[in-house]
Residue, then its C-alpha position, 0 to 999 in steps of 0.5 A: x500500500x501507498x506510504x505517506x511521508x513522516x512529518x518533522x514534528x519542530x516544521x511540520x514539513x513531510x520530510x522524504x528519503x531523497x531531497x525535494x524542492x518546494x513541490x515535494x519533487x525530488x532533486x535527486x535521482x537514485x535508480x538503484x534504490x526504492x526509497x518513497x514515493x518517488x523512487x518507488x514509483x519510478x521502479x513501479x513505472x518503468x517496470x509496468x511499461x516494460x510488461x506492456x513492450x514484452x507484451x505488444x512486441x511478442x508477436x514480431x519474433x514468432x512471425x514467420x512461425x504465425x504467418x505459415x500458419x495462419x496464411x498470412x500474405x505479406x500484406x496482411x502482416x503489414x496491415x497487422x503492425x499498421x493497425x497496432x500502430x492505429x491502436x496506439x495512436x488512439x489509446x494515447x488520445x485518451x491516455x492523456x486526459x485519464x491521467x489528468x483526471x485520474x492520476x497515473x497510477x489508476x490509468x496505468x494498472x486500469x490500461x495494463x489489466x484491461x489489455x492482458x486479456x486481449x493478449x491472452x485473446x492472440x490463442x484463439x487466432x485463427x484467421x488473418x482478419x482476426x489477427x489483424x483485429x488483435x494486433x489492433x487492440x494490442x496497441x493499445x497497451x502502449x499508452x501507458x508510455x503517457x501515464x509513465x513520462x506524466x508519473x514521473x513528472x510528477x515526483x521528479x523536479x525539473x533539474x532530474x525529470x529528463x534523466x528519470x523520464x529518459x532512464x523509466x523509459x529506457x529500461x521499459x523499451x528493454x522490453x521490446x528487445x528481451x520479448x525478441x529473445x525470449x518468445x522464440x526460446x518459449x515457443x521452443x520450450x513449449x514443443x520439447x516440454x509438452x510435446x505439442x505441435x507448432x500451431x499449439x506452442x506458438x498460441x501457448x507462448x502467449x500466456x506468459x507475457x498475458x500473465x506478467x502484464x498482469x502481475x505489474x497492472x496489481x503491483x502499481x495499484x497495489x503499491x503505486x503512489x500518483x504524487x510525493x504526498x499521497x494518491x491523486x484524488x486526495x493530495x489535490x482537487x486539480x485545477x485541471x478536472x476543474x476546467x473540465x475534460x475538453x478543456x484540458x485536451x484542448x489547451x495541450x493539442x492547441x499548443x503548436x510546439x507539442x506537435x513539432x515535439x511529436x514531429x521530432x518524436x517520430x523521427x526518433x522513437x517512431x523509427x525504433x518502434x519500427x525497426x523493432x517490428x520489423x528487424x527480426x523478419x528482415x535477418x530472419x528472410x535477408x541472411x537466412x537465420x532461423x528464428x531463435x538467431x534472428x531474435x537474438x540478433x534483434x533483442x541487441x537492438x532493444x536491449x541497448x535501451x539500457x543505457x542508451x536512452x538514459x544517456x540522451x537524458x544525462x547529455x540533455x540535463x548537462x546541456x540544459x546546465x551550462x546551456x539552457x534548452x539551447x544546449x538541449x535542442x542542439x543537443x537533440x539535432x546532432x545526434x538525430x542527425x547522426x542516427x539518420x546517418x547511420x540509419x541510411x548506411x544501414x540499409x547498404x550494408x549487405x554482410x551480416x557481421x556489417x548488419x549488426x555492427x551498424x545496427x548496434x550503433x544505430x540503436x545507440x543514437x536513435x534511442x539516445x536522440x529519443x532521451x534528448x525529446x524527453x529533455x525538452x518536452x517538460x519546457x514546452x508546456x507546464x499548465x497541460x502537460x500530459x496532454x502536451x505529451x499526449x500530442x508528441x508521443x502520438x506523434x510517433x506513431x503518426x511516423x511509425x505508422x507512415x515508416x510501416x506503410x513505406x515498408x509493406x509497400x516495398x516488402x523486404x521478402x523481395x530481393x530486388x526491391x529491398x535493393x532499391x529500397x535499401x531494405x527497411x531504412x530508406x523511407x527512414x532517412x528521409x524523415x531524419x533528412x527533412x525533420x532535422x534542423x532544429x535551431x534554438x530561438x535567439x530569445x530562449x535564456x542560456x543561462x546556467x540552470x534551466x529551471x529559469x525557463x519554467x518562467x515563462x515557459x507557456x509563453x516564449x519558449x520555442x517560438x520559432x522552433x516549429x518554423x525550423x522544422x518543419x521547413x529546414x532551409x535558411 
């Protein structure tokens, strides 16, 4: 159950294991411990969201295994991750205003509990409109990506949320690679232990990431707490739900520099969504690897998510010190620009050893570019944050969406047009070449410490970022 803070009987103050500022929020950040409430809910978050990765991305390594049996036509397949991604998208829509009404900790287990049996449902598939269906409903567990970034923003202040958003959100997309490693081996352990054939091993692989997904929808109810003193519901009467559900959501979406963040985001984490969609297919059908090595290959790409996110939080914070959100949007560019790079380079490599080494160092920057989003995203909007976060994570399956459609159209079963297409990263490179010059406005303060900014953050923050953008020339 949630513990409240003890009081210093001589203030009167609630005193806490990590330091705070004036709002409770921690000003530290220690992932290896499980102090209350703030680092308790950052271990609750991170490890939910990583239950929901496992889950939604536990199909893509026993594909080629659904597809012989269900028949699927490549078409078919790309409609499935299409329609996942059209899921999300949806799910994310609402996400935003649940957390706003709600608090994190209720939408979150609400959205994991509701969707395990949905994944539990995938057994039942028997044919390709059904499957198109499940993997529809399947994104909608992704959501919980908002519940988590707006959980830690509020326990995290602003000088630690980059890193505490980057690092939940890094360790959470681990899931994406471990659920690529270990589906496969599940299904294999299903034949030898039980004797069962291919087309029951497959649908039983299922229930274990249906049940884990579970077992951490409890844990936060159980255990979660939605801000440093108490639940959501009872620390605050929210000004938010007094202005009412559409006001809420329409003040985040009218805020044009949440959607040039969303545009930034797609090119990022929307390109890592995809490539962890479509990796193992393409290692398992272009170097002939059967399905046990083609997941192993592609769980590196997910599990560099380790480090490799954080990281782009721990550049954007130190950055942010000497720099301002200057030092943080230049930042962001660079190594945007250089995953484009790599992405592109990707596409031409035409050894497996080559494959895996740039596909290594790509993960590095792309997931890295996505931790350096998260470093600025709590600038663009203090008053609607979480719809504000609502509309640039959508963004990302905007692109993700746009990235899966370029890849069914050019099918990477087919030699000659993976040729032309350099395989599944060309309609990439040409997001990253269009989306990349951000230039920090000459108004934006660059003074020490970036917690300056809050000032006037609703006001004159990124004025012209949306410009640069969106249109990249002088």
């Amino acid at each position: 159950m949630p513990q409240h803070p003890h009081h210093d009987s001589s203030s009167g103050e609630p005193h806490f294991p990590l330091a705070v500022d004036a709002d409770y929020k921690a000003t530290e950040f220690r992932p290896f411990t499980a102090a209350r409430p703030h680092m308790l809910a950052f271990h609750l978050a991170w490890l939910n969201l990583f239950a929901c990765f496992f889950s939604t991305f536990s199909i893509p390594p026993l594909l080629p295994i659904i597809s012989a049996d269900l028949n699927l036509s490549p078409s078919d397949m790309g409609l499935a991750g299409s329609a996942s991604f059209a899921g999300s998208i949806l799910s994310r829509f609402l996400m935003g205003p649940t957390c706003d009404l709600l608090g994190p900790r209720v939408a979150s287990a609400a959205l994991s509990l509701l969707t395990a049996p949905i994944i539990l449902a995938t057994s039942l598939v028997s044919t390709p409109n059904t499957f198109i269906a499940v993997r529809f409903l399947f994104g909608f567990s992704l959501a919980n990506f908002v519940s988590n970034q707006f959980w830690m923003t509020s326990m995290f202040s602003p000088n630690t949320v980059a890193v505490a958003n980057a690092v939940a959100a890094g360790w959470a997309n681990v899931g994406s690679g471990v659920t690529q490693l270990l589906m496969p081996l599940i299904y294999s352990l299903t034949m030898s232990l039980f004797n069962v054939p291919s087309s029951t091993a497959w649908r039983l692989a299922f229930i274990v990431p249906a049940l884990f997904q579970t077992f951490t929808g409890i844990l936060v109810l159980a255990f979660g707490q939605d801000q440093p003193l108490g639940n959501y519901t009872r620390t605050t009467s929210s000004p938010k739900g007094k202005k009412g559900l559409w006001k809420v959501l329409l003040g985040g979406l009218g805020n044009y520099r949440g959607w040039v963040m969303g545009a930034l985001y797609a090119a990022s984490f929307g390109v890592e969504l995809t490539v962890d969609n479509v990796i193992a297919g393409y290692f398992y059908e272009r170097f002939g690897l059967d399905v046990k090595s083609a997941g192993s290959v592609a769980a590196c790409f997910g599990m560099a998510n380790v480090f490799s996110r954080p990281l782009g939080g721990v550049v954007s914070d130190r950055m942010g010190k000497r720099f301002g959100v200057r030092g943080r949007l230049w930042a962001l560019w660079v190594v945007q620009t250089v995953a484009g790079f790599l992405c592109v380079l990707l596409g031409r490599v035409d050894t497996l050893v080559s494959s895996v080494l740039v596909m290594c160092c790509f993960s590095l920057f792309v997931q890295a570019a996505s931790g350096l989003v998260f470093g600025v995203v709590p600038f663009v909007s203090k008053r609607c944050m979480t719809t504000t976060s609502t509309g640039w994570s959508s963004g990302t399956r905007q692109g993700l969406a746009f990235e899966k459609l370029q890849i069914t159209r050019s099918n990477i079963r087919n030699d000659r047009e993976r040729r032309n297409d350099r395989g599944c990263c060309h309609s990439t490179a040409v997001v990253f070449g269009h989306k990349q010059h951000v230039e920090a406005n000459k108004h934006i303060p660059h003074g020490p410490n970036d917690d300056i900014m809050f000032s006037s953050c609703n006001l004159d923050l990124l004025p012209s970022v949306g410009r640069h953008v969106l249109w990249p020339f002088p």
